[in-house]
ZAPA-566873 format. One record per residue (C-alpha): x, y, z; residue in three letters. Coordinates in steps of 0.25 Angstrom, whole numbers. Example, Ala and Ser with C-alpha at 12.3 -4.5 7.8 and 13.67 -1.06 7.14 Angstrom:
2
49|-18|31|Ala
55|-4|29|Ser
***
This chain:
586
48|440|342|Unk
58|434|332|Unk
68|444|340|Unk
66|438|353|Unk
67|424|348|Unk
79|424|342|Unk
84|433|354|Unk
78|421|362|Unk
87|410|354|Unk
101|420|355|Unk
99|425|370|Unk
96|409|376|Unk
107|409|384|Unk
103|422|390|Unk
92|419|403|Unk
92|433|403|Unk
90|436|389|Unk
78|426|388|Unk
70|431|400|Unk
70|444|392|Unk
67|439|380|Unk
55|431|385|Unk
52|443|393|Unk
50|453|380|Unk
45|440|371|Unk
32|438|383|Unk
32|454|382|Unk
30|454|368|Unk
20|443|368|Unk
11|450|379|Unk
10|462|369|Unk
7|453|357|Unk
-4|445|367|Unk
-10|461|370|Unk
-10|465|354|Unk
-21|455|354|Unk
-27|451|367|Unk
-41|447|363|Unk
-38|437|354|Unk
-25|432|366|Unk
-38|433|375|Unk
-45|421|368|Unk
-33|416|365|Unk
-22|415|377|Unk
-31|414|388|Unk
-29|430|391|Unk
-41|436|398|Unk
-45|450|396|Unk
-46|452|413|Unk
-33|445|414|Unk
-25|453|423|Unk
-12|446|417|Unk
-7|452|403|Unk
-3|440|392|Unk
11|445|395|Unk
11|442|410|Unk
5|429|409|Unk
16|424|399|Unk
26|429|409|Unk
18|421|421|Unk
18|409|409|Unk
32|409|408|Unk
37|410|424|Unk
26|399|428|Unk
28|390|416|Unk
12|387|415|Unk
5|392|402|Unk
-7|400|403|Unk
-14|395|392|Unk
-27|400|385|Unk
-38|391|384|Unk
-36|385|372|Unk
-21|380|376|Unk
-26|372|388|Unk
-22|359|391|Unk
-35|354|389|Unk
-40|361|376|Unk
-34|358|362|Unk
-24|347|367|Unk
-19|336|358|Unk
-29|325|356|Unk
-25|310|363|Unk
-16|320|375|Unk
-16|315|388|Unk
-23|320|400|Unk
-12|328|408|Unk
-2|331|395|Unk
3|345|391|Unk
-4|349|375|Unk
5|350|368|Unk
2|359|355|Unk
-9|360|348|Unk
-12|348|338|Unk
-23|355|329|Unk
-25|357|313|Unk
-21|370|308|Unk
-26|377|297|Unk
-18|382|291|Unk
-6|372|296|Unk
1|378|309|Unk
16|385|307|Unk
26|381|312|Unk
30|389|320|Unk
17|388|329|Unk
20|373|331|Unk
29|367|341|Unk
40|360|338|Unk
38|350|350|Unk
26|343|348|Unk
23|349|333|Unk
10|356|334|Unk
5|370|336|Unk
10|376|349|Unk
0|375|361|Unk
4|387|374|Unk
16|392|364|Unk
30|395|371|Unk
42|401|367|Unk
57|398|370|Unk
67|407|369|Unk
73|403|359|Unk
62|406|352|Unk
55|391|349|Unk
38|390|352|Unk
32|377|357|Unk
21|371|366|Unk
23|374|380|Unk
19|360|384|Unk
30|356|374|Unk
41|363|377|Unk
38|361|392|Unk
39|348|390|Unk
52|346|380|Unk
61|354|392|Unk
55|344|401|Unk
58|332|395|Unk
71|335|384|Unk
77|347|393|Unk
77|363|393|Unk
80|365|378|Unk
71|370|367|Unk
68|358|357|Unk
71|367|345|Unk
84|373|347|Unk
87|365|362|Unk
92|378|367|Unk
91|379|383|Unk
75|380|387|Unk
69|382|400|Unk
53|380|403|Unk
53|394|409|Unk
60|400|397|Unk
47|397|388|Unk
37|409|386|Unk
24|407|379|Unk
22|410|366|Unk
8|419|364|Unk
9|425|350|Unk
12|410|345|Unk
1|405|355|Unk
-9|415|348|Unk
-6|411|335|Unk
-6|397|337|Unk
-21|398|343|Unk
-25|408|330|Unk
-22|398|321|Unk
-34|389|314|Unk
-34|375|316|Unk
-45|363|311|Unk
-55|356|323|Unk
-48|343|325|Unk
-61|335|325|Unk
-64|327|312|Unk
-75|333|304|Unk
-74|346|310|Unk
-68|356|299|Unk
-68|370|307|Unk
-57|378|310|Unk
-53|387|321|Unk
-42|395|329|Unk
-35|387|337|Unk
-39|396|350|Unk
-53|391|347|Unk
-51|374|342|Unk
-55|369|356|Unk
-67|376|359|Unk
-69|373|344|Unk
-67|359|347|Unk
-76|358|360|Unk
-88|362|353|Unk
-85|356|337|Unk
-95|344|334|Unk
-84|336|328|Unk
-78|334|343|Unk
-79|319|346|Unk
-84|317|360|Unk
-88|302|366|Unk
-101|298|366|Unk
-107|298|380|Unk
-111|282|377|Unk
-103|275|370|Unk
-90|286|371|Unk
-87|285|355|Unk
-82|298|350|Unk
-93|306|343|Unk
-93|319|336|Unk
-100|328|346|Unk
-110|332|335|Unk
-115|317|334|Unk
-116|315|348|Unk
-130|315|350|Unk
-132|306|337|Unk
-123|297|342|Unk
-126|295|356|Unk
-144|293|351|Unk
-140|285|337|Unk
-126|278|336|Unk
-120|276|351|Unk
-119|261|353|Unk
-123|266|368|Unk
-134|273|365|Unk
-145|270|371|Unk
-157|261|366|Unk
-171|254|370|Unk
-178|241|368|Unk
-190|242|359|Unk
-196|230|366|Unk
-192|231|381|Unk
-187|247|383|Unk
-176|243|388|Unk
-163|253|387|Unk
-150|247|381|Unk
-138|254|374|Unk
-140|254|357|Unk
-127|242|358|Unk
-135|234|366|Unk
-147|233|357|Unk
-144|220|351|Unk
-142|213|367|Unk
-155|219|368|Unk
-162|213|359|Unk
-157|198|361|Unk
-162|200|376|Unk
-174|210|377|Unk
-186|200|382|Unk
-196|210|375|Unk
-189|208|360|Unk
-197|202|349|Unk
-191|187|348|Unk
-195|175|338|Unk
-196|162|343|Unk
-186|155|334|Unk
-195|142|332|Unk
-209|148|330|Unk
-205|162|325|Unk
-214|169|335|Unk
-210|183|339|Unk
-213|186|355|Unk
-205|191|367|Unk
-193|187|372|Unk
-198|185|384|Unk
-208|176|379|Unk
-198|167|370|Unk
-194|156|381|Unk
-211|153|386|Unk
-212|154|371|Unk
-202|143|367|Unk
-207|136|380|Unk
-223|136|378|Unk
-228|141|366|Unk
-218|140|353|Unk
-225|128|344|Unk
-211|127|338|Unk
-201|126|349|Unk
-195|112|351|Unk
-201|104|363|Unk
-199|91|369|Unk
-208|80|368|Unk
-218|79|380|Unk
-212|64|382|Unk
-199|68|383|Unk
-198|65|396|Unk
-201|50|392|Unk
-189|47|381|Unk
-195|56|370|Unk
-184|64|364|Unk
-191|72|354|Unk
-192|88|350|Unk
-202|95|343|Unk
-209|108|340|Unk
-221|111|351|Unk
-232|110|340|Unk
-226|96|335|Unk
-227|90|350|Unk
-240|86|347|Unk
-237|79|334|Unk
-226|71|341|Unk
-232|67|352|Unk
-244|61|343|Unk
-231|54|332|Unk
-227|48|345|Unk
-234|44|354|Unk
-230|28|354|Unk
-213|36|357|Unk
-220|40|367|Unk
-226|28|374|Unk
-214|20|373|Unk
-205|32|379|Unk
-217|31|390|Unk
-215|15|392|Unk
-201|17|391|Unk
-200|27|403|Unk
-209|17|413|Unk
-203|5|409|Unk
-190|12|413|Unk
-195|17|425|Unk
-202|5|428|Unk
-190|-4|428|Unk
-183|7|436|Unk
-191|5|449|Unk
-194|22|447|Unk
-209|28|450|Unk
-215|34|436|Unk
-220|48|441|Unk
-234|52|440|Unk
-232|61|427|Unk
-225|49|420|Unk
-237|38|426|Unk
-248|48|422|Unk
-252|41|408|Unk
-255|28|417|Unk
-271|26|418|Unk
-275|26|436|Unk
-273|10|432|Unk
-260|9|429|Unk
-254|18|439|Unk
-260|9|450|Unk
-254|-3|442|Unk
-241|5|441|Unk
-244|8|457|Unk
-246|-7|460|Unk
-233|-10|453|Unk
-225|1|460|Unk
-229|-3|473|Unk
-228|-20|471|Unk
-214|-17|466|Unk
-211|-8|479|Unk
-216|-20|488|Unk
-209|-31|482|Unk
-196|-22|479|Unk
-197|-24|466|Unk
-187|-38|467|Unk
-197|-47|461|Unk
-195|-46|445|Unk
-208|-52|442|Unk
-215|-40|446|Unk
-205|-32|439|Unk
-211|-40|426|Unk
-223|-36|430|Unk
-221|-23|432|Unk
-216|-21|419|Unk
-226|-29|411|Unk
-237|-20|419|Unk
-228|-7|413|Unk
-230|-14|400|Unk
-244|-17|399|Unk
-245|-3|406|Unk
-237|4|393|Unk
-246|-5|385|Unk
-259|0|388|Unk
-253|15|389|Unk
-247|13|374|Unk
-261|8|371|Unk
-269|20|375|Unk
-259|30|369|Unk
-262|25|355|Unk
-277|24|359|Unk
-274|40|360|Unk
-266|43|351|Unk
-275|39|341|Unk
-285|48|349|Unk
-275|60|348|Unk
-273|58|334|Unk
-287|60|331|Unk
-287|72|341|Unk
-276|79|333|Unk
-283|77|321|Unk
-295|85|328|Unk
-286|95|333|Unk
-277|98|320|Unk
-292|100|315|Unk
-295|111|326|Unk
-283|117|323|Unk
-285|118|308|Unk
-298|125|313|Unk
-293|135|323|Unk
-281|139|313|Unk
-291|143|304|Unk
-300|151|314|Unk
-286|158|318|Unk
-285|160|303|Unk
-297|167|301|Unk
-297|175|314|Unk
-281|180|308|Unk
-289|182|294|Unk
-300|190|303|Unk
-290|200|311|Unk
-282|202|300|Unk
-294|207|293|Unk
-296|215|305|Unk
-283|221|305|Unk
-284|226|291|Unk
-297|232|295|Unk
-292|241|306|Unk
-287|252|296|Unk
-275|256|307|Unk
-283|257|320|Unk
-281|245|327|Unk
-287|242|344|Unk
-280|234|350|Unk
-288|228|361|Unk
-279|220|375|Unk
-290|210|381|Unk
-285|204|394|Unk
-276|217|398|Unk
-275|214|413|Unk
-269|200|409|Unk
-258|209|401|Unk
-256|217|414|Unk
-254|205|425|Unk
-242|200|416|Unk
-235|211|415|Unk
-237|214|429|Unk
-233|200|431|Unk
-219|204|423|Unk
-222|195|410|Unk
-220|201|395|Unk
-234|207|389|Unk
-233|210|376|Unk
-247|209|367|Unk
-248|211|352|Unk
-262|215|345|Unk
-267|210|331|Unk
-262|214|318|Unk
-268|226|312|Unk
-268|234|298|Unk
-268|249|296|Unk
-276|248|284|Unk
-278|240|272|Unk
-268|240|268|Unk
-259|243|280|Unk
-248|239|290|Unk
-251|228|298|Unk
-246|232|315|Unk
-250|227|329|Unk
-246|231|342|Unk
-240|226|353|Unk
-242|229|367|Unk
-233|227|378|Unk
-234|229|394|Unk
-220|232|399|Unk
-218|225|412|Unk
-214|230|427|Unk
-199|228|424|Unk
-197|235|412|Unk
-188|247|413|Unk
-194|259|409|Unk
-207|255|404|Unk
-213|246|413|Unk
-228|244|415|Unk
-230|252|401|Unk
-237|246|389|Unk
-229|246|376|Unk
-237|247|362|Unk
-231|244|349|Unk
-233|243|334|Unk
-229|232|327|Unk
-230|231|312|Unk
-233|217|305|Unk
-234|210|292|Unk
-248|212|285|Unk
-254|210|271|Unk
-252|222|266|Unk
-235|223|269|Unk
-231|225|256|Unk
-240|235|252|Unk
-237|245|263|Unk
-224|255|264|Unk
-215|251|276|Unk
-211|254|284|Unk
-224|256|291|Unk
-224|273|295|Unk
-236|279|301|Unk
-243|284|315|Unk
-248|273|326|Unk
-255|277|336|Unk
-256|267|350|Unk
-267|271|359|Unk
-270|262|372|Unk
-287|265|372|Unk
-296|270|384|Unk
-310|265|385|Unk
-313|278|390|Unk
-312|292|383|Unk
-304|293|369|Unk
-294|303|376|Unk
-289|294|385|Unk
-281|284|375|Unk
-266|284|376|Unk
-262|287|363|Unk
-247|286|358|Unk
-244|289|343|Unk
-231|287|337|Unk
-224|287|322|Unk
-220|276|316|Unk
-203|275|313|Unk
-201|269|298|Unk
-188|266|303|Unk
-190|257|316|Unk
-191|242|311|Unk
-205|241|318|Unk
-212|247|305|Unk
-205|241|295|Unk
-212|228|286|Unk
-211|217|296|Unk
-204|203|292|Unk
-213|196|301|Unk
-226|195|306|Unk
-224|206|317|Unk
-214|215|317|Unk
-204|214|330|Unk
-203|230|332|Unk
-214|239|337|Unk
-215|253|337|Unk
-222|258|348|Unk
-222|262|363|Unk
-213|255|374|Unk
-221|265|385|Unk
-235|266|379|Unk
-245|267|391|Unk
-241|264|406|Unk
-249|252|414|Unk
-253|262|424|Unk
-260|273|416|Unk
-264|260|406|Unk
-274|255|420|Unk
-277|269|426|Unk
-282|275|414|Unk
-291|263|413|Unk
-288|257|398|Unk
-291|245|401|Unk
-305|240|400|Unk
-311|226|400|Unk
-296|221|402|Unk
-295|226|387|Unk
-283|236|383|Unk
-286|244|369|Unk
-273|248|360|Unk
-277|257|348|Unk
-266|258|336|Unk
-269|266|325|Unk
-259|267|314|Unk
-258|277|304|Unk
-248|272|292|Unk
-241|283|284|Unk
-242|282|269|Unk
-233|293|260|Unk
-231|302|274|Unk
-246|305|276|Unk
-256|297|286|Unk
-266|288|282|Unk
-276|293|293|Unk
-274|306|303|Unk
-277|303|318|Unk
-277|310|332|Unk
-266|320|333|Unk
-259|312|344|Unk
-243|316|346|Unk
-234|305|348|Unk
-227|302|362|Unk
-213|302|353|Unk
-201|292|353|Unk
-198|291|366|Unk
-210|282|368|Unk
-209|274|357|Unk
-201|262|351|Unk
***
């Protein structure tokens, strides 16, 4: 070889001398590619029912000037990483080990040589390379710029060989094998170090951690609503939660927890804190106050009032205008037929005369008079009234006392097993078909003494929920009790839901589910209730709930029996009832 190199280099100004010279070099090569043609089978691309020796396929390589590359020199295998779609590889930019010679490297783009060719005077580099320094700086070699000629190259198979033979590192970060350089991309294809994107939020990923990231860390993966069902992505959680009308809320004036959906009637009817405006405020009377002090006000003052009330018809009266009825109503039958008589004396004479306008007005006076009179007559008669009703009050805060005294007993008595019975059912059932929120929580009860304290909460999805409409929901809820700070939280055990049949035992509907120590719905609760239920979104349909006749008297029965774990073993054994499993439950 070294012989026909340096005869190469001397016999360049020969055209005869070379096409011999790469004759009996392409020769040469042919019987070295024979020596061993099973390892240039797996190799070179060479099949062993190719009708075309290695030999004849370098000469068609060199009249054609197309490369008939192996498998692993194709454009798309092994290429430089960052390369355009379209541009040639240039060599191959790997780690060997041990470090490549140099005299497998290309002295063009300075790494080991991909589709190796020969010139004749004896230089080896990339074919793509050399292909494209005589197309861009002119027919002469880069080394020794000696006269070159595309069709004067001939490819270089010892070299391309030993190149491929030669071990190199996985390029993927935390990967430590090593291979031939024959085998790196199928290497590479299947190595769990190869990032690829992730199918949701296209972030590069190991391809080992896929499957973790896309159920446990993707932004994008999807989540549901505890409260509603409803499907988001994780990253959209939060949004959720500020606009999901199912989500536990708290009134931020009385510190109730109820439904969002539920908040504005709340604020509107019910709340005893919100800030109201005063019933006279239509008459002058600019004053705010908390629902449950309205009372109190309008008692402290009533006189405010009266004058606001002369005020507005003396204004009016001067005016000419007609007091409506609702503004007239607190005239006796009297004096809206004086005011009547007025109204229609004024109307014939024209209202000129400025006598009657006196007289009109001393008429309003005396009028006010009289009405000021009787207020004070009643308000000492409303006085002595609040007194009586603070009285009732005071008694019925004690009888709720004692009936709070008496179910808590209860509770503590029911050792776990609690029934839960819904009165009034149908009632339940026309507003949900109606489209309105249903959402019903039972008593407080213990599962022993001492025990956790829990409740449940019963919710009828409506028509218009996606995926779990017309379904009853059931939940667990844990709740602050006496006996808090001598129990193990968080709370773990068994809780078995049963919706009951008046008929045979068999045909309850029974689900049972483990409880998940690290879910917040049975950790020690902060408030009165906890906000996070553990339970089933999909717990009984409306349909089998009527047909298999569960209902009876308008009464629904909801059993919960709840088996705490102590030290991993189980206070008391029960029916041998498989869970439905997690995709049930929330």
């Amino acid at each position: 070889m070294c012989y026909l190199q340096s005869c190469g280099v001397g016999g360049a100004s020969s055209q005869r001398q070379e096409n011999v010279y790469k004759t009996l070099y392409a020769t040469m090569a042919c019987f070295e590619s024979d020596k061993s043609s099973l390892e240039d089978d797996s190799c070179c691309g060479g099949s062993a029912a190719s009708p075309l020796s290695n030999c004849a396929l370098a000469m068609m390589e060199k009249e054609s000037g197309d490369s008939v590359l192996s498998p692993t020199e194709s454009s798309v295998g092994l290429c430089s990483p960052g390369l355009p779609v379209g541009v040639a590889p240039q060599g191959y930019d790997v780690e060997f080990d041990p470090p490549l010679e140099s005299k497998y490297e290309c002295p063009i783009c300075l790494m080991a040589l991909r589709a190796a060719v020969q010139t004749p005077c004896g230089h080896r580099f990339c074919r793509c390379c050399i292909e494209k320094s005589i197309r861009d700086t002119g027919q002469k070699c880069p080394v020794d710029n000696e006269v070159l000629l595309e069709d004067q190259l001939f490819p270089d198979n010892f070299a391309k060989r030993e190149i491929l033979s030669l071990t190199v590192r996985c390029p993927n970060m935390g990967c430590t094998d090593k291979m031939e350089l024959r085998r790196l991309e199928v290497h590479v294809m299947k190595c769990e170090f190869t990032s690829v994107a992730c199918p949701q939020c296209q972030d590069p990923v190991w391809k080992s951690r896929l499957e973790e990231h896309t159920s446990q860390h993707c932004p994008r993966r999807p989540a549901s609503c505890e409260d509603c069902a409803e499907t988001f992505v994780y990253e959209d959680t939060e949004l959720h939660e500020s606009l999901c009308p199912f989500a536990n809320v708290v009134c931020q004036y009385c510190s109730m927890e109820l439904i969002r959906d539920q908040l504005e009637s709340h604020y509107d009817t019910d709340c005893p804190k919100a800030p109201i405006a005063c019933t006279f405020s239509s008459f002058g009377c600019r004053e705010k106050m908390r629902r449950t002090d309205l009372a109190q006000h309008m008692q402290e003052f009533t006189q405010m009032h009266m004058r606001c009330l002369a005020e507005f018809l003396r204004s009016h009266s001067l005016t000419g205008c007609t007091l409506p009825s609702q503004q007239s109503s607190g005239f006796s039958s009297e004096d809206r037929g004086a005011t009547a008589e007025q109204g229609s004396c004024r109307g014939a004479s024209g209202g000129s005369a400025p006598c009657q306008c006196c007289g009109q007005l001393q008429t309003m006076r005396e009028t006010t008079q009289q009405l000021e009179g009787r207020l004070v007559l009643q308000d000492h008669q409303l006085r002595e009234l609040t007194i009586q009703v603070g009285q009732v009050a005071e008694l019925r805060r004690k009888v709720c006392s004692l009936e709070e005294s008496l179910k808590e007993l209860e509770a503590k008595q029911c050792q776990g097993v609690y029934v839960w019975p819904l009165e009034g059912f149908s009632g339940y059932l026309r507003s949900q078909a109606a489209g309105q929120t249903v959402v019903v929580h039972s008593p407080g009860f213990y599962t022993g003494r001492p025990g956790y304290k829990l409740c449940l909460r019963l919710h009828i999805q409506t028509p218009s929920v996606p995926r779990c409409s017309n379904y009853i929901s059931l939940f667990v809820h844990t709740m602050q009790g006496e006996f808090d700070g001598q129990l193990p939280w968080p709370f773990q055990g068994t809780i078995r839901l049963a919706v009951l049949h008046p008929g045979p035992e068999g045909q309850h509907h029974v689900e049972v589910m483990e409880t998940k120590p690290d879910l917040q719905a049975f950790q020690r609760p902060t408030i009165p209730r906890n906000p996070k239920g553990f339970g089933y979104v999909t717990f009984m349909h409306l349909t089998q709930l009527q047909q298999g006749g569960y209902v009876r008297d308008d009464t629904l029965l909801v059993r919960c029996e709840v088996t705490p774990r102590v030290d991993g073993s189980l206070r008391r054994e029960g029916a041998s009832i498989q869970p439905r499993g997690p995709d049930g439950s929330l």
